[in-house]
C-alpha positions in Angstrom: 73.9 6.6 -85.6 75.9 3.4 -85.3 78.4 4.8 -82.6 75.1 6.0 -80.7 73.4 2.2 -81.1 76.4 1.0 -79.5 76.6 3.3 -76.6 72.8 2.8 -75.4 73.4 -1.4 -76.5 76.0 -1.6 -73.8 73.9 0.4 -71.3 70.7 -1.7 -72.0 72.4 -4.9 -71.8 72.9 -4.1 -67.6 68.9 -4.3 -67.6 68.8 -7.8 -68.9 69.0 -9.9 -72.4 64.8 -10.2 -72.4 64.7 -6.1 -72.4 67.8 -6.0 -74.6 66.0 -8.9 -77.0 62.7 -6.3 -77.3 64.0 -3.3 -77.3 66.0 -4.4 -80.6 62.9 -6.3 -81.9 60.6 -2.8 -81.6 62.8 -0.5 -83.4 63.1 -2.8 -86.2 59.0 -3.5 -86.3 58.9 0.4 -86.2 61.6 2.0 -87.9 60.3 5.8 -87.6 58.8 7.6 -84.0 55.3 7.7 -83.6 53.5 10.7 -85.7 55.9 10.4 -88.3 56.7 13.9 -90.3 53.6 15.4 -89.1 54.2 15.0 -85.7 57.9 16.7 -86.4 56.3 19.3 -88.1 54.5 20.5 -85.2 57.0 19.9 -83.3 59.4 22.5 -85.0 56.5 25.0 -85.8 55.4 25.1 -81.7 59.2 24.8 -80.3 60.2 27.7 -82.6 57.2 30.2 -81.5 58.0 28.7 -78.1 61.3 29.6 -77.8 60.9 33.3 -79.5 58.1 33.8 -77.0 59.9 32.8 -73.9 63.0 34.1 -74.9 63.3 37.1 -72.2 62.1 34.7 -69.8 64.9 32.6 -70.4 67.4 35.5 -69.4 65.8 36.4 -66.1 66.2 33.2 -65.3 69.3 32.4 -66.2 70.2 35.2 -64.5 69.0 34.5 -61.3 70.6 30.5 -61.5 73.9 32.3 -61.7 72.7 34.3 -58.7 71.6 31.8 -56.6 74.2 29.2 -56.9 78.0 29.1 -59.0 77.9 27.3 -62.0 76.8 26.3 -65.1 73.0 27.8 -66.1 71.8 25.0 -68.0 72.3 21.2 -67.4 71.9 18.5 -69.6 71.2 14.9 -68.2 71.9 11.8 -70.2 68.3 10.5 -71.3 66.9 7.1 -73.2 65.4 8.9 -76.3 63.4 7.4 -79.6 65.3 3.7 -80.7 66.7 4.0 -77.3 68.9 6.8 -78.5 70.8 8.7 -76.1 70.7 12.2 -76.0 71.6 15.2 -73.3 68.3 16.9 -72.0 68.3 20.3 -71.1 66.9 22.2 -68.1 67.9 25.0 -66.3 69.7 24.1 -63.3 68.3 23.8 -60.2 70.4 21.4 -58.4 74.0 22.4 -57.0 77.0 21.7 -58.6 77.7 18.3 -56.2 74.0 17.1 -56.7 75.2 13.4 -56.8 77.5 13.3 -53.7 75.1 15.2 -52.0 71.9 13.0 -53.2 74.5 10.0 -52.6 75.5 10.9 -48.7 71.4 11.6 -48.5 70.8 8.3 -49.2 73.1 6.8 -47.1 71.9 8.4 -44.0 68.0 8.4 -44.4 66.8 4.5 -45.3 63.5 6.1 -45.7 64.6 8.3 -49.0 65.8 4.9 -50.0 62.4 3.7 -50.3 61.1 6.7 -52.2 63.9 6.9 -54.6 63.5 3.3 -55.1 59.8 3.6 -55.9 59.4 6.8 -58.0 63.4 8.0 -58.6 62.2 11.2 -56.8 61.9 12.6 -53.4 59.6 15.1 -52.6 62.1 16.9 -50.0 65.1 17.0 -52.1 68.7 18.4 -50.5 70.4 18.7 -54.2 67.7 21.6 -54.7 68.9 25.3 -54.2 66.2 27.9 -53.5 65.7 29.2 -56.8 65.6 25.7 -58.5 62.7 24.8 -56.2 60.4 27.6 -57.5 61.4 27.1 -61.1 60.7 23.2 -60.5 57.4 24.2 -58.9 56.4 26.4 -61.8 57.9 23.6 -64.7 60.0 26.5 -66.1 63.3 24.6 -65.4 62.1 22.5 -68.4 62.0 25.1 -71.1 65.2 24.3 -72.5 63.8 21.5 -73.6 62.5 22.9 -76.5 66.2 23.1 -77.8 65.9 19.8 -77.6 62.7 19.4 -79.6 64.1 21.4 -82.3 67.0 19.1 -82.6 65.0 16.4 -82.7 65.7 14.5 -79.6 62.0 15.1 -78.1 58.2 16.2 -79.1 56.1 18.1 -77.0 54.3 15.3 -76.5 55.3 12.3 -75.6 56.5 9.8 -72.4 58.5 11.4 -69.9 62.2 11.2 -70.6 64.1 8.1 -68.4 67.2 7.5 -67.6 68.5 4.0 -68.4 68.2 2.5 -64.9 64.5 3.1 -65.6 64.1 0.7 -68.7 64.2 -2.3 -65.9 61.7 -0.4 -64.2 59.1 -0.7 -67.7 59.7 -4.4 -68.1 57.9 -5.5 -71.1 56.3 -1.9 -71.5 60.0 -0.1 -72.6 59.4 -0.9 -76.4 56.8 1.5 -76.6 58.5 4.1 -74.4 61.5 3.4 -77.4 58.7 4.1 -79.9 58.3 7.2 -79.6 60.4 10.8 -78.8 60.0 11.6 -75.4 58.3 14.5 -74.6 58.0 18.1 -73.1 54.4 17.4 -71.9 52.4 13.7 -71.7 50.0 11.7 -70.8 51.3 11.2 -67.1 52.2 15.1 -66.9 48.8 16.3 -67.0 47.3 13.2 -64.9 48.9 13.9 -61.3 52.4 14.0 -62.3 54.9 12.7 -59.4 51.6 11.6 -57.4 51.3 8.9 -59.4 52.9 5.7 -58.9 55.7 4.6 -61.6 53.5 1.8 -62.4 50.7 4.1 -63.2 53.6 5.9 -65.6 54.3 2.9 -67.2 50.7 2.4 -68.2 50.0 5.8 -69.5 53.0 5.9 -71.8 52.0 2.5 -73.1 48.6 4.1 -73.5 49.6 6.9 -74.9 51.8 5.1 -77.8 49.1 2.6 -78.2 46.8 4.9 -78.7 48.2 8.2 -81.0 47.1 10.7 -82.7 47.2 14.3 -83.6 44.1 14.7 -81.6 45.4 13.4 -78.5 48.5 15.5 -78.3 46.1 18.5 -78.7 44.1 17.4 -75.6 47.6 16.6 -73.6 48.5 19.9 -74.7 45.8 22.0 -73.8 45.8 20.0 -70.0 48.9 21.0 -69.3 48.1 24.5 -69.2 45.9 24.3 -66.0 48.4 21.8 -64.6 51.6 24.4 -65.1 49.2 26.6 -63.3 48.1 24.6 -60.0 52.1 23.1 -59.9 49.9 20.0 -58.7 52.5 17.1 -58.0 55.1 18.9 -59.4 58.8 18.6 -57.0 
């Protein structure tokens, strides 16, 4: 736990001493996530059920990642997690192999991607995506190994979308209660528009969202999602 401290100190300290100073000051005022033992409960009863359920699924599409593109099926991606832990989190790959040279050479050429990846660090017409990573972004599915990642404890089901560090600048004053909580599968700015909403608007609902839990909530964000998975509204 110490070595892993260290690791995200050094990272958070490029974000500035005034993030750095609160993020330290909010994981000592709350020393355990959001939800305590209950909320983890849940969270291993639903990702285990989850992952039994969706277990052919996950060969056919594993399956066709290999097809589609050489490489490595799953991907893990170095997130910000509870206490500003960090942690690697899953999906099924949907990028090719040389996603950062390509997204890198993207952005040199096209000022205007710039601008998007600056605002909302996504762009709707992405070249790192291969064919089948675009449908299984579409339909969430590239995000079902992330219930590996709930059952080790790195996220909930419910809970703020999972940043990177160069995103804790982005929350200002608003990333101790991101750091208060395990990110999650599903959330509050999942199931209200998604990538259509600005990242200030993200910021607010994950401040909301901390602010304001409880069991019931995570039972409405839950049972929202489902007609969101379905329309793939915002989703790129």
């Amino acid at each position: 736990m110490l070595m892993h401290w260290r690791s995200c100190r050094d990272d958070i300290a490029a974000t500035g001493n005034d993030v750095q100073h609160m993020v330290e000051t909010s994981v000592r005022a709350k020393p355990d996530p959001i939800g305590g033992a209950t909320k983890r409960a849940i969270d291993i009863v639903v990702a285990s059920l989850a992952l039994i359920l969706f277990l052919p699924l996950f060969g056919f599409v594993a399956a066709l990642v290999k097809w589609c593109d050489p490489g490595p099926v799953l991907y893990a991606h170095r997130r910000v997690g509870y206490a500003s832990r960090p942690f690697g989190c899953l999906k099924f790959r949907t990028m090719v192999v040389n996603g950062d040279e390509v997204l890198r050479n993207h952005l040199q050429s096209s000022p205007e991607a710039v601008r998007e990846w600056a605002q909302t660090r996504k762009l709707k017409c992405d070249p790192r995506v291969t064919a089948v990573g675009f449908i299984l972004r579409k339909l969430s599915i590239d995000e079902l190994p992330q219930l590996i990642n709930v059952l080790r404890g790195d996220m909930s089901i419910v809970g703020p979308r999972p940043i990177v560090y160069d995103e804790i600048a982005m929350y200002g004053q608003d990333a101790g209660y991101y750091l208060r909580s395990r990110p999650g599968l599903t959330g509050a700015w999942q199931v209200s528009g998604r990538n259509d909403e600005t990242y200030a608007r993200r910021v607010s609902l994950d401040r909301q969202y901390v602010e304001n839990w409880s069991l019931w909530q995570d039972a409405v964000i839950i049972v929202r999602t489902i007609p969101v998975l379905v329309s793939a509204k915002g989703s790129y």
